[in-house]
MITI-169831 format. One record per residue (C-alpha): residue number from 1; x, y, z. Coordinates in pm, whole numbers, plus 50000, padded with zeros to 5 digits. Example, Ala and Ser with C-alpha at 12.3 -4.5 7.8 and 13.67 -1.06 7.14 Angstrom:
<rs>
resi, east, north, up
1, 51230, 49550, 50780
2, 51367, 49894, 50714
</rs>
This chain:
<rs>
resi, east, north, up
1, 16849, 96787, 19237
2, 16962, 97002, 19541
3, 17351, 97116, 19366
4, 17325, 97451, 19525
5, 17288, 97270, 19880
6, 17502, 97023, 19854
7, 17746, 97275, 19708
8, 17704, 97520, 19992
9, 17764, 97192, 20219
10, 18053, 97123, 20082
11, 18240, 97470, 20119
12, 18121, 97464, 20416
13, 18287, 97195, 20536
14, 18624, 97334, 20341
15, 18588, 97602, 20515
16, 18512, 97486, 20898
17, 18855, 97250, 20764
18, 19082, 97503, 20784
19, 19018, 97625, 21160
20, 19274, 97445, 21461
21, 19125, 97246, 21691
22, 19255, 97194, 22004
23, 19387, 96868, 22153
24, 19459, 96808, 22523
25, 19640, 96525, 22629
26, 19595, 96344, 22938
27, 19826, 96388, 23233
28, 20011, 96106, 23315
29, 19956, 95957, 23614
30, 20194, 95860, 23950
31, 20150, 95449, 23871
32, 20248, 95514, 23477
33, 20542, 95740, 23575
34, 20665, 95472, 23860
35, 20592, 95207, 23613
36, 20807, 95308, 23344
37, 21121, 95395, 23583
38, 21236, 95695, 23353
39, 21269, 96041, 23546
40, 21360, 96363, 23419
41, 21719, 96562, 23511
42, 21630, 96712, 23875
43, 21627, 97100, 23881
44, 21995, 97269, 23856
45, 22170, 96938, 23708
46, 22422, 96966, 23424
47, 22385, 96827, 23091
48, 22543, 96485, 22994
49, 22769, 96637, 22793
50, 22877, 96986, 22951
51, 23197, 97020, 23142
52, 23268, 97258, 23457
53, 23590, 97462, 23502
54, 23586, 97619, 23864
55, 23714, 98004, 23877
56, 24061, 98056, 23958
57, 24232, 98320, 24101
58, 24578, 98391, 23924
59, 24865, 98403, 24170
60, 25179, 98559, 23981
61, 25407, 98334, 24269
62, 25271, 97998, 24177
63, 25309, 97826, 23858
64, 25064, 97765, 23566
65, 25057, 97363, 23523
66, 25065, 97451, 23176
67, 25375, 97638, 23160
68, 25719, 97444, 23187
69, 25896, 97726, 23356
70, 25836, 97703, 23739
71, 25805, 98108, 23882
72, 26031, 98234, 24152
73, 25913, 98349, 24491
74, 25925, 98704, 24470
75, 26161, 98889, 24717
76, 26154, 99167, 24912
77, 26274, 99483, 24754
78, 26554, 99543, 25122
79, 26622, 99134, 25154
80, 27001, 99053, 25195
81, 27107, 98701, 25163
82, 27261, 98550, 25469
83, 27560, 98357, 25398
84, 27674, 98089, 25621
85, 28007, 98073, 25753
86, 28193, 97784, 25601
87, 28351, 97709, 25959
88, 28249, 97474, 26292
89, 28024, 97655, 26442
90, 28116, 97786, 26750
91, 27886, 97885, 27096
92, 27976, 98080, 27380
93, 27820, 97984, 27690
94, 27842, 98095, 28101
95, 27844, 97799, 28366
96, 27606, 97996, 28594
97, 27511, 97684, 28900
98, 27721, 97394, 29008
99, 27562, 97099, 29183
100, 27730, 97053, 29499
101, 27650, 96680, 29516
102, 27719, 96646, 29148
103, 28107, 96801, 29253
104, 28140, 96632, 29582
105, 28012, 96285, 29393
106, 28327, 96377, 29088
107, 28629, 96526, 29335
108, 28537, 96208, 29531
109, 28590, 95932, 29285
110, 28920, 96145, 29136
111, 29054, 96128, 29515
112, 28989, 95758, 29537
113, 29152, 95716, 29238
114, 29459, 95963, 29277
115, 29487, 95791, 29621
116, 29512, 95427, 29465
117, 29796, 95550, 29225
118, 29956, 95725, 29541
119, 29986, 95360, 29731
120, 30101, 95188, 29426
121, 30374, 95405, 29364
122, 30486, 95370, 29743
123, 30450, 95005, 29713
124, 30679, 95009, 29341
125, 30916, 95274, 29483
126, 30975, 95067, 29804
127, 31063, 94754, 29663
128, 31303, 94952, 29361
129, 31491, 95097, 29644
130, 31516, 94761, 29860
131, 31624, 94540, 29590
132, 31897, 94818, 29484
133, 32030, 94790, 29845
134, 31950, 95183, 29941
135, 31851, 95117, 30267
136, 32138, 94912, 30373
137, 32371, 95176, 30238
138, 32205, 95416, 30442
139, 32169, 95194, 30749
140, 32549, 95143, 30764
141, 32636, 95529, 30718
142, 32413, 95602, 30993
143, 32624, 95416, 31192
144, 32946, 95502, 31066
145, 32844, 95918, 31146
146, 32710, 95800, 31492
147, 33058, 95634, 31567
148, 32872, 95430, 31868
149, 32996, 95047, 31846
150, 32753, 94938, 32113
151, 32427, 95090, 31984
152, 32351, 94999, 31629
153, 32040, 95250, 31453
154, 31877, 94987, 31252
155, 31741, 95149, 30985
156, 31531, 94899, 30792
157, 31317, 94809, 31076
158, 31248, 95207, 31057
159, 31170, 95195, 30658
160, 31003, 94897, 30672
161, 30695, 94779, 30401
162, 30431, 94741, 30664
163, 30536, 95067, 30818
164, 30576, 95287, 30470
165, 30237, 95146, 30363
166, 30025, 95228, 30678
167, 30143, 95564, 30638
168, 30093, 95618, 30288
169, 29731, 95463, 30347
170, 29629, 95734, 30635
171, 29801, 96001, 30414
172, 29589, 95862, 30107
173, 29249, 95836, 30334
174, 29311, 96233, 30450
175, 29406, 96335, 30055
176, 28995, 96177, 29987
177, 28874, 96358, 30258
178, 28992, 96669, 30227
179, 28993, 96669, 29861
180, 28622, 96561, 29866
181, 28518, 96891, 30084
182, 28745, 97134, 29963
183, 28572, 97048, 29629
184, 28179, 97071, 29802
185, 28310, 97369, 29936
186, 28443, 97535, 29615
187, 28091, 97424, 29442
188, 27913, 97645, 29684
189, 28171, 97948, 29699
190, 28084, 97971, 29329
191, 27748, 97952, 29294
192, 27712, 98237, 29523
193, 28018, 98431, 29358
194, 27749, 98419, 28992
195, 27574, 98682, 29062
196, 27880, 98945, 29074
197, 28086, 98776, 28795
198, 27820, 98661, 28604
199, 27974, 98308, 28570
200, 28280, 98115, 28428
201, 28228, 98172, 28008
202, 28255, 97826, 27786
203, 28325, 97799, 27396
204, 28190, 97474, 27241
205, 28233, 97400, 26889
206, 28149, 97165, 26678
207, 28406, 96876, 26570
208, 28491, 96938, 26200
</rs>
């Protein structure tokens, strides 16, 4: 029998046992990978599991969420607290331009008005005076100083209503007039008396 042969075979084939041999797998190809729908984490992408904190500045005037006790803005070393007065507060102003047409539009509508009170009073004081008999007490001294038995002055036809009233109403319609242009007039003077006086000074206030 061959035993040295088969013998040498053997270690022989212990031997060549003991070596690595390499194995190469296939590379997977684009229809298996699209097939099976699983795709690795793209380049750059965090873990499942790993959490991100962004950097943070710290900023001694604001806060940590953390902390309970909110900070103070910090002040400026010179900074003096400005107290406000517990009063109305008060502003001084200077009327510097009056509106002519504004004025004349105002003194007009006060004449018309001062006027109306004007013939009302007339009207009131006339009839007071009549009913009281004033006129006929002054009709018959008239006469009685005169001394003239065949020329009477009759007084009441000179005092009459229609007569006091036409004169208060011209005396009324002259009052609007003149009132409404002495008051254009005054508008004007003063707008071109601003620039040496600078203008009529105004205090406003607040209602407390």
């Amino acid at each position: 029998m061959d035993t040295d042969g088969t013998a040498s075979r053997v270690g022989a084939g212990r031997a060549g046992s003991t070596a690595p041999i390499p194995v190469t797998s296939p590379a997977p190809s684009s229809g298996a990978t699209r097939s099976s729908g699983v795709t690795g984490p793209p380049a750059g992408a965090r873990p499942a599991g790993a959490t991100f904190e962004p950097a943070t500045t710290a900023d001694p005037r604001v806060a940590s969420p953390r902390s309970s006790t909110p900070v103070a803005p910090a002040l400026a070393p010179n900074a003096v607290p400005v107290s406000r007065p517990s009063g109305p507060r008060r502003a001084r102003l200077l009327v510097t331009r009056l509106d002519p047409w504004s004025v004349m539009k105002t003194a007009f509508m006060l004449s018309v008005s001062i006027g109306i009170v004007v013939l009302m009073a007339t009207a009131l004081l006339w009839w007071t005076l009549d009913v009281t008999g004033v006129f006929a007490a002054i009709g018959r001294t008239i006469d009685d100083v005169a001394g003239s038995g065949t020329s009477s002055f009759d007084f009441l036809s000179l005092v009459g209503f229609s007569r006091v009233m036409g004169i208060a109403l011209v005396l009324t319609a002259i009052e609007i007039v003149l009132g409404s242009a002495l008051a254009t007039l005054f508008a004007f003077l003063y707008n071109l008396s601003v620039g040496l006086t600078g203008g009529l000074e105004v205090t406003l206030s607040e209602d407390s």
